[in-house]
C-alpha positions in Angstrom: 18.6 69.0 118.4 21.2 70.9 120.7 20.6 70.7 124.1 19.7 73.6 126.4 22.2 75.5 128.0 22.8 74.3 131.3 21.9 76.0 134.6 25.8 76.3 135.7 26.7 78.4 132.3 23.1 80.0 132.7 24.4 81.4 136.4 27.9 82.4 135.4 28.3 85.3 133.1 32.0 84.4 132.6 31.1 81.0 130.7 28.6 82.8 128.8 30.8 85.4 127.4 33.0 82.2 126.5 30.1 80.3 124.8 30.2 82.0 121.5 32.6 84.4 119.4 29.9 87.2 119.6 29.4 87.2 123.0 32.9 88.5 124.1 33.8 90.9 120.8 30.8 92.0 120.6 30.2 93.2 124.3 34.0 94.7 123.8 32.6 96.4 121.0 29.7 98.2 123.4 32.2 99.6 125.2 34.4 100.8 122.8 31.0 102.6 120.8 31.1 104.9 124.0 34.8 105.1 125.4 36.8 107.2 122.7 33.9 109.0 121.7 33.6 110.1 125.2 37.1 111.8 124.8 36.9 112.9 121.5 33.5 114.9 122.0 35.5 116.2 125.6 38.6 117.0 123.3 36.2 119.0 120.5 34.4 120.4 123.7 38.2 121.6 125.0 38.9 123.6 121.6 34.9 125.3 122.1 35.2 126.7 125.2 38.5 126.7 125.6 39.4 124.4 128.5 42.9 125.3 129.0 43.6 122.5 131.8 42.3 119.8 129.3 45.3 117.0 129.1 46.3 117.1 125.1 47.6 114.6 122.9 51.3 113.9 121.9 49.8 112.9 118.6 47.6 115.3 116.5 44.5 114.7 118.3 42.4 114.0 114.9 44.9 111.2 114.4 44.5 109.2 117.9 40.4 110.0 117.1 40.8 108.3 113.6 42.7 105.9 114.9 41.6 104.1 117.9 37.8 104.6 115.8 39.4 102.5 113.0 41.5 100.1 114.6 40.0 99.7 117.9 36.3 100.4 117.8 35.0 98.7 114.6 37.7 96.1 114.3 36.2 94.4 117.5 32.2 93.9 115.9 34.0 92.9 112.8 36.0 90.0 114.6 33.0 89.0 116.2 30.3 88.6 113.1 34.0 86.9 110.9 34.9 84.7 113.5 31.4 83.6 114.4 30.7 83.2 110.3 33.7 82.3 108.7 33.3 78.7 109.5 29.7 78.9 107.9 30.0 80.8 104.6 33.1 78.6 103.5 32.0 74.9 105.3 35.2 75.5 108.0 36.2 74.6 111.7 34.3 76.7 114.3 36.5 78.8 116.3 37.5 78.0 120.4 37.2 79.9 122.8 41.1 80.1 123.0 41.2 81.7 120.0 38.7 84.6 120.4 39.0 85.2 124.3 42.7 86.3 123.6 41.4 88.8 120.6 38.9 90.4 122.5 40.9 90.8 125.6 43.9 92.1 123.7 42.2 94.8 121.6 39.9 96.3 123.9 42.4 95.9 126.4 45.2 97.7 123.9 41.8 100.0 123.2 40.9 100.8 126.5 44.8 102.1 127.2 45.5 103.7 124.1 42.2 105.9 125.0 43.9 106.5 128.2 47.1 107.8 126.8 45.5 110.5 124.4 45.4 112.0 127.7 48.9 113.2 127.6 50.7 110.0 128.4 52.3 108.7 125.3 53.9 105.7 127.1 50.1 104.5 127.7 49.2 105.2 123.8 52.3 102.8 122.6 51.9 100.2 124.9 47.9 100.2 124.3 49.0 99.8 120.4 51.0 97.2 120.6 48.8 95.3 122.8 46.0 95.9 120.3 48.5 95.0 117.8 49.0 92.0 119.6 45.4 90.7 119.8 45.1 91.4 115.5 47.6 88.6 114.7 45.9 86.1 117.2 42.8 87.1 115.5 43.9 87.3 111.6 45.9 84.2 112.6 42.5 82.6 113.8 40.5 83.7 110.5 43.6 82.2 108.2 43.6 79.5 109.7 40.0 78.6 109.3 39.9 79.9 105.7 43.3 77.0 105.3 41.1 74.7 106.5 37.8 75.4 104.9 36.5 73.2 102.0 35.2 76.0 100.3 37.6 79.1 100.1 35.5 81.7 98.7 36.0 85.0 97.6 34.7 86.8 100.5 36.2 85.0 102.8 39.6 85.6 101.1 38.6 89.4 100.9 38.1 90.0 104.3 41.0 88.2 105.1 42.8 90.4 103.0 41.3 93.6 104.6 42.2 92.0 108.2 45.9 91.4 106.4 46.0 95.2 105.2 44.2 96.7 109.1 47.3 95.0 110.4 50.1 96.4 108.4 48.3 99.7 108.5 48.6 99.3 112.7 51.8 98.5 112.4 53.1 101.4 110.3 51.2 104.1 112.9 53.2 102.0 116.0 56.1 102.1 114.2 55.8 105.8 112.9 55.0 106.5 117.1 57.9 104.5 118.5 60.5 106.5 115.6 59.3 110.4 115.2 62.3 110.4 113.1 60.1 108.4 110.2 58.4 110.7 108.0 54.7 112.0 109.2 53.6 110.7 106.1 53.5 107.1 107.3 51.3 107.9 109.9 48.8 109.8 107.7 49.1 106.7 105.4 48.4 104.4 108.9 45.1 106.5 109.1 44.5 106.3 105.2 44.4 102.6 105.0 42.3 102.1 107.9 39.4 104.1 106.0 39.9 102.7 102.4 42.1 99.4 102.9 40.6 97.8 105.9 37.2 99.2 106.9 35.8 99.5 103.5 37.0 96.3 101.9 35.7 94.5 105.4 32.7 96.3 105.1 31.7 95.7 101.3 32.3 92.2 101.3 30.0 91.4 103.8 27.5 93.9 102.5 27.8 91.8 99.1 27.3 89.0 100.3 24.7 88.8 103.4 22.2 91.6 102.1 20.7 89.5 99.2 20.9 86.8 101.1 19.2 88.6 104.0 17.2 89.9 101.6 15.8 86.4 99.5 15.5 85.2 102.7 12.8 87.6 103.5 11.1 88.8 101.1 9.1 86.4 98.7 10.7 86.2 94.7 13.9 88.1 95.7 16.9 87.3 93.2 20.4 87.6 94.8 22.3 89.5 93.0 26.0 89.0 93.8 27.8 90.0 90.6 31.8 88.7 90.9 33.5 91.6 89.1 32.7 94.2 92.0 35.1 92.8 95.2 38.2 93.3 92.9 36.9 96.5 91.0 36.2 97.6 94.7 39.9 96.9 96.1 41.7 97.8 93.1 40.2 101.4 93.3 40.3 102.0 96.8 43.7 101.1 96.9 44.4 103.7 93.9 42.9 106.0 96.1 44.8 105.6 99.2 48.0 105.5 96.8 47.3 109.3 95.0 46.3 110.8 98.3 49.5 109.6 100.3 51.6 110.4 97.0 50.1 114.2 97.2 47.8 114.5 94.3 44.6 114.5 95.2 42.9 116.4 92.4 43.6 113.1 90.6 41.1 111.0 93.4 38.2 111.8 91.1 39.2 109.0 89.0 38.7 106.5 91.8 36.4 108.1 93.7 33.3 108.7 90.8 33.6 105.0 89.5 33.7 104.0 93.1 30.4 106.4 93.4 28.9 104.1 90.7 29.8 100.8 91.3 28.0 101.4 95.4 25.1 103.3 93.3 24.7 100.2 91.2 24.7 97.5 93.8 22.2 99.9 96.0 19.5 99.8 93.1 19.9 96.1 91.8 19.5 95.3 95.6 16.1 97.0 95.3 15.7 98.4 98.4 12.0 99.3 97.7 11.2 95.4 97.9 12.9 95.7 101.8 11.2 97.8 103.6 9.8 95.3 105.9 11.2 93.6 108.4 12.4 96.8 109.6 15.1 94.8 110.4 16.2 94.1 106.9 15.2 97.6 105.5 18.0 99.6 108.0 20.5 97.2 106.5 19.5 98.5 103.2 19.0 102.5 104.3 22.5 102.2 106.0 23.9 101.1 102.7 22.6 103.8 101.0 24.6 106.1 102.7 28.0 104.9 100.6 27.1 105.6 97.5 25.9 109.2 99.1 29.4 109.5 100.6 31.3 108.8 97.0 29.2 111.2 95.4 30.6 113.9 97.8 34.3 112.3 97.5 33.8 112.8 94.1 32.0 116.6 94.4 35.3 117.4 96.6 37.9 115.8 94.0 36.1 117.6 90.9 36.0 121.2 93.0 39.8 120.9 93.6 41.0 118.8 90.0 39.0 121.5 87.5 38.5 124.6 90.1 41.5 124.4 92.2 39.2 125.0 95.5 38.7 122.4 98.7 35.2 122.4 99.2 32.9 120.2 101.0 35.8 119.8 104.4 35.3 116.3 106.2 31.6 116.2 105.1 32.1 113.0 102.9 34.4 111.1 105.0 31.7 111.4 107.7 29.0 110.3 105.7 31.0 107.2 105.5 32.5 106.9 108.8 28.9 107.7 110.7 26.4 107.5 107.8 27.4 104.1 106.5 29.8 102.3 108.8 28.1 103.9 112.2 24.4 102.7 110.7 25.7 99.5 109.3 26.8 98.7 112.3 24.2 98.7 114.5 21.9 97.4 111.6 24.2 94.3 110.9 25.4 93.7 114.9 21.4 94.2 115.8 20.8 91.6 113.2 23.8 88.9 114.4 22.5 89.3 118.0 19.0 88.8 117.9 19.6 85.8 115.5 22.0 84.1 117.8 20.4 84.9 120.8 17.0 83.4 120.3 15.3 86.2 119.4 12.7 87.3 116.6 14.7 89.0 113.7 13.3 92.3 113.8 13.6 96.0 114.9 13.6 96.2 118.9 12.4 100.2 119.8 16.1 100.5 121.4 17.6 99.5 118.4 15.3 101.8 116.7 16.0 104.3 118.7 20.1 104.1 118.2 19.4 104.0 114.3 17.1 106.9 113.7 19.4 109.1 116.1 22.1 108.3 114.4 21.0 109.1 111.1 20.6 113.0 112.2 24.1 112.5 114.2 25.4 111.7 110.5 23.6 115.1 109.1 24.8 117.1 112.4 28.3 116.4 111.5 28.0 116.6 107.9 26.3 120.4 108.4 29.2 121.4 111.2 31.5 121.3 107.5 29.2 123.8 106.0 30.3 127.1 107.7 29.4 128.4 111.0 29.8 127.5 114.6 32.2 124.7 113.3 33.3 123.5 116.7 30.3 123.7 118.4 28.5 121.9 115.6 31.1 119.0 116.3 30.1 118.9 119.9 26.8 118.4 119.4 27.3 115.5 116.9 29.7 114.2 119.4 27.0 114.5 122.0 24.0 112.9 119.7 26.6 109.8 119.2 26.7 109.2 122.7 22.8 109.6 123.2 22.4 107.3 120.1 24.4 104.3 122.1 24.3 104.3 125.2 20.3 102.7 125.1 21.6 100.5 122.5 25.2 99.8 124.4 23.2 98.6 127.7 20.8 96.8 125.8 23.2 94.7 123.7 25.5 94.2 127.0 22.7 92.5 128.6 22.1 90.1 126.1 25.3 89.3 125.7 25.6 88.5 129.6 22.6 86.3 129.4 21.5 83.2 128.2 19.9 82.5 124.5 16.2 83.5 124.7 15.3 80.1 123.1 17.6 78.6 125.9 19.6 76.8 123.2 23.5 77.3 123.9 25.8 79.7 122.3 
């Protein structure tokens, strides 16, 4: 039985934050949700109304937006829930807190400046990079060398591992691409490019395959898993094709990655059977938030038909933001909701704040997708940039609290 957590850690929100991998990366990850989305919906709001006196960029400002997002802002939750489960899904050493203080410090601390630099200081945006940079190989370090020595080395753990691998390399192209405008742009836009399909995707569909059936047999009475093995290396061999065409310049080709990629997710969303999952309501947003990637590849692959067999873009950013907000946004909070209530002693379901976040963010994911449709563009961006930030914030304090108290069940960790 583990002993209660003792009233000198209980008092001192320092050595809680140091008790578990979660607690630090996680509460990094809070304020990250809120801090570049702040300047990006204050950047969209600048080309609106024109704000003339609004500091600008030295990179194209969609770039530092995609950027910090994908490097900075998920990257943190997603070294939290690996570093706190790798040791479990593959029988491994648990991780120190020497090991994950230094991750979370590093990349929200590289986070935090790079934010700071968008605002027309480009000595602030390289050094926050690097310092994020930094914090990544402490962290893929920690995960490899957990995964070296685990006694069972499966395949999602080598998956993720491989994403973490590609996040990295991806980082380090955009720094050096930043520190050397002689390079050509196109390593930069290939920076951006992996972080979408080489490292947040891969990250995110492994964990998808393998904790929602367990999630879900865990809950719901007569569930089979269904975990089929040919998917993880169908999913990174086309993704990768796709980040390859686009950065090569032939993009009315993507429709051969994208529309097998649409069925694969379409696939895995049905033999999951949501319909058996709608309660705990905690289990069925992890289910509603992955239907949103089979949604997204089905406009990917609406875009990439329009342009192969029509010649005409069609369709704008509308399925990358189904991705980036409908599925990794929602899966977020669905899957961090889930990882903090179970490690903080409390029931596994669907707090109202949590609630709250999910269901806002679902018409944030709509707002943005419409603002592609024709109109008001800019001022349709605001507004989704707006509803993000009104989505969080009950969720952000929330989560922040919990992570700066002790378990509910008053077991450590």
């Amino acid at each position: 039985m583990d002993a209660p957590t003792s009233p000198a850690v209980a008092n001192d929100p320092a050595a809680l934050l140091a008790a578990a991998p979660h607690r630090p990366l996680f509460l990094a990850g809070t304020v990250a949700v809120l801090l570049t989305m702040t300047w990006w919906t204050l950047e969209l709001a600048s080309l609106r109304f024109g704000w003339a006196r609004w500091p600008q960029p030295t990179v194209p400002p969609v770039w530092g937006h995609a950027v910090l997002i994908q490097y900075g802002l998920f990257p943190l939750f997603m070294f939290g829930f690996l570093m706190t489960t790798f040791p479990r899904w593959m029988d491994g050493p648990s991780v120190p807190p020497r090991r994950y203080l230094p991750v979370a410090g590093g990349v929200l601390g590289g986070y935090v400046l790079g934010t700071l630099g968008l605002l027309g200081m480009p000595a602030l945006l390289k050094l926050g990079l690097v310092v994020m940079l930094a914090g990544y190989l402490v962290g893929v370090g920690t995960l490899a060398g957990v995964l070296a020595k685990a006694a069972e080395r499966n395949k999602h753990g080598w998956s993720c591992l491989a994403a973490f691998g590609v996040g990295t390399l991806g980082l380090a192209a955009f720094i050096t691409w930043l520190f050397d405008p002689g390079l050509p742009v196109a390593l930069g836009w290939l920076a951006v490019k992996l972080g979408t399909f080489g490292f947040l995707l891969p990250v995110y569909f492994t964990v998808c395959h393998r904790m929602l059936p367990f999630f879900s047999k865990n809950l719901v009475a007569g569930y089979a898993m269904w975990r089929p093995a040919w998917s993880l290396p169908a999913a990174w061999a086309l993704l990768l094709a796709h980040v390859l065409l686009d950065w090569a310049g032939l993009p009315q080709w993507l429709w051969l990655c994208d529309l097998p990629l649409a069925m694969v997710f379409a696939l895995h969303a049905l033999m999951w059977k949501p319909w058996r999952c709608l309660r705990p309501g905690l289990l069925a947003v992890l289910h509603i938030a992955f239907a949103w990637l089979p949604v997204a590849f089905v406009l990917f692959s609406v875009q990439d038909l329009a342009l192969a067999f029509g010649g005409e873009h069609v369709l704008g950013l509308a399925p990358l933001h189904a991705l980036a907000i409908g599925f990794f946004g929602s899966m977020l909070v669905a899957m961090v909701t889930r990882v903090t209530h179970g490690h903080s002693g409390r029931p596994l379901q669907m707090h109202p704040v949590p609630w709250l976040c999910f269901v806002l963010l679902q018409l944030v994911a709509f707002v943005r997708i419409r603002a592609e449709l024709g109109g008001d563009r800019y001022l349709w961006l605001v507004i989704a940039g707006v509803g993000w930030l009104l989505a969080f914030l009950p969720w952000v304090l929330r989560s922040a609290w919990i992570y700066l108290t002790p378990r509910a069940d008053g077991k450590p960790g």
